[in-house]
N, C-alpha and C positions, 0 to 999 in steps of 0.2 A: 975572753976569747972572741976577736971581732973580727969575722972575714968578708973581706970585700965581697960584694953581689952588686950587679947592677941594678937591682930593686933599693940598692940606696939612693941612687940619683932619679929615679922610676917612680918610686912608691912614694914619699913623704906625704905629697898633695893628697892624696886617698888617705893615708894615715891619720893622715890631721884633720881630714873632711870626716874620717869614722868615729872617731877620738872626740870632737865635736857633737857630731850626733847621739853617741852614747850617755856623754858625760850625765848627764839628768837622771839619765838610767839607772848607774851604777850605785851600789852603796860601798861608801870608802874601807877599802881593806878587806873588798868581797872576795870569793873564793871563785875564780874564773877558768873554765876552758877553753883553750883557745885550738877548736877543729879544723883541720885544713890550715894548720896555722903559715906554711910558707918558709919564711925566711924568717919571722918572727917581728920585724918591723913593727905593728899594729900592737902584738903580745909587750912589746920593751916600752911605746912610748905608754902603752894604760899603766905598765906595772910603775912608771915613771911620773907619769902627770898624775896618776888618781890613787897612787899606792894599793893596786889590785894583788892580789897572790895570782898568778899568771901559770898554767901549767899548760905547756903546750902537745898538741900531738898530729901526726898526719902518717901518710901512707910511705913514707922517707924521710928521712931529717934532711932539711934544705937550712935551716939555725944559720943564721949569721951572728945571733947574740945567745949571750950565756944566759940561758932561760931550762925551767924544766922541761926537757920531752920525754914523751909515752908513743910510745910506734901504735901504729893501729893495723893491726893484724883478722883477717875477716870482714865482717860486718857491725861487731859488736865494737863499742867503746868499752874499755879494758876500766872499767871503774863502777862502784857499787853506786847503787839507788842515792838520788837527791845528793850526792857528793860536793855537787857544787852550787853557786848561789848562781850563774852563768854558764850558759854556754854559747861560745859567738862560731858561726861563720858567717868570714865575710869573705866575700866572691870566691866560693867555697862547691857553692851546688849546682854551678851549672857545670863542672869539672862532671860531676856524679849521673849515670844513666838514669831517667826521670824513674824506671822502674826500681831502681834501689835510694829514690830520695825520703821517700816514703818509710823504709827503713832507718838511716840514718836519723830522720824526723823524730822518728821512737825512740830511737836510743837517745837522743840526745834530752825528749821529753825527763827518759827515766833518770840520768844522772844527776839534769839538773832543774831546779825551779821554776827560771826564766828562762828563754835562747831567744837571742837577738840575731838576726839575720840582715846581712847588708851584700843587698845584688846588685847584680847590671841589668835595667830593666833593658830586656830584647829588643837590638837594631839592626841594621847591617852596616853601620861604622861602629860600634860596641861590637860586634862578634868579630868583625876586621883585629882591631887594637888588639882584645883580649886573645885572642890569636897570637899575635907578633909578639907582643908583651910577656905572656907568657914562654915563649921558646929560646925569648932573652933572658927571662929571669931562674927556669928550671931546665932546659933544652926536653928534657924527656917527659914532661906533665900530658897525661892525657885531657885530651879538650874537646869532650864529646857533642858540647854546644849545647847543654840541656835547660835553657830556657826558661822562664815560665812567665807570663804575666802576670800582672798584679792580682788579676782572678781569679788564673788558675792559683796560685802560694793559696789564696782565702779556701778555695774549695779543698784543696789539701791539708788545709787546721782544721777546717770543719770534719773535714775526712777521721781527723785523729785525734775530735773531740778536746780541742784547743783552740782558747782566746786568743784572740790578736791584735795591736795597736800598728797602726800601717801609714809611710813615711815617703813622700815621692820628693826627693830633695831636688833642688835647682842646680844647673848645670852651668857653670861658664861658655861661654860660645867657645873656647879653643880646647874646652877638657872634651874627651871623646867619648865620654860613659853618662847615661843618667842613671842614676841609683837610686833602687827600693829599697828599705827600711820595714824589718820587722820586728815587733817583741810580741813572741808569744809563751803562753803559762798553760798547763792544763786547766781543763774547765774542772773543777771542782766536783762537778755531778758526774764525774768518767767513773 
């Protein structure tokens, strides 16, 4: 069941620049959530390139591929303790008001082991794109701009008693986004 989106012709280059970053990360045939997942793009090429078990979920099914989704209803992530070996969003939290990222942070600690996180580090042609881009790819996504620097994300693990390994990737002069890179794990001593 494959439907057109215009985040097919949109998304690859980010798909493949994530898919890329992660790959090290992963362990083959880990158990993965994929939060804020989109249209699933990102979720189809890891279950494809790295044989991830892929469950997807977000706040509306946007699926353009036949993957598993879970609606996220509330606050909470609809799944028991440590379920998964992963849990990713990527350009996922600045969608979310910074007062409820904090939240999501937790849930996402509790479900799963690791959570990798892949953002737009804040510009004003990155908040431009992300803007437009979005309104092509979901029309109705809210895009409240919520930001953070590579700082603030640190002060926010530390906030929630979580390691972090931190990723400032290179940008083509004609791609419009510089992206941050995060994998974090509870601290052990929480």
């Amino acid at each position: 069941m494959k439907k057109f989106n215009i985040s097919s012709i949109t998304s690859p280059y980010r798909a493949n620049l994530i898919i890329k970053t992660y790959r090290s990360w992963f362990k083959r045939d880990g158990k993965v959530l994929d939060v804020g997942c989109g249209t699933g793009i990102v979720a189809n090429l890891l279950k494809k390139k790295l044989g991830l078990k892929i469950t997807c979920c977000d706040v509306k099914n946007y699926l353009v591929h036949n993957i598993s989704f879970v609606k996220i209803k509330g606050n909470k992530l609809p799944f028991p303790k440590q379920n998964f070996d992963v849990v990713l969003f990527n350009d996922v939290l600045h969608h979310i008001d910074k007062s409820k990222q904090e939240q999501i942070m937790n849930e996402a600690l509790r479900v799963g082991k690791n959570v990798f996180i892949f953002e737009i580090e804040p510009s004003l042609t990155g908040k431009i794109f992300d803007i437009i881009l979005n309104k092509f790819h979901y029309g109705d996504l809210a895009v409240p701009l919520s930001f953070r620097y590579p700082k603030e994300w640190k002060q926010l693990f530390k906030k929630l008693s979580a390691n972090c390994d931190y990723i400032r990737l290179k940008k083509p002069f004609w791609y419009p986004f510089t992206h941050i890179v995060f994998r974090i794990s509870k601290n052990n001593n929480r």
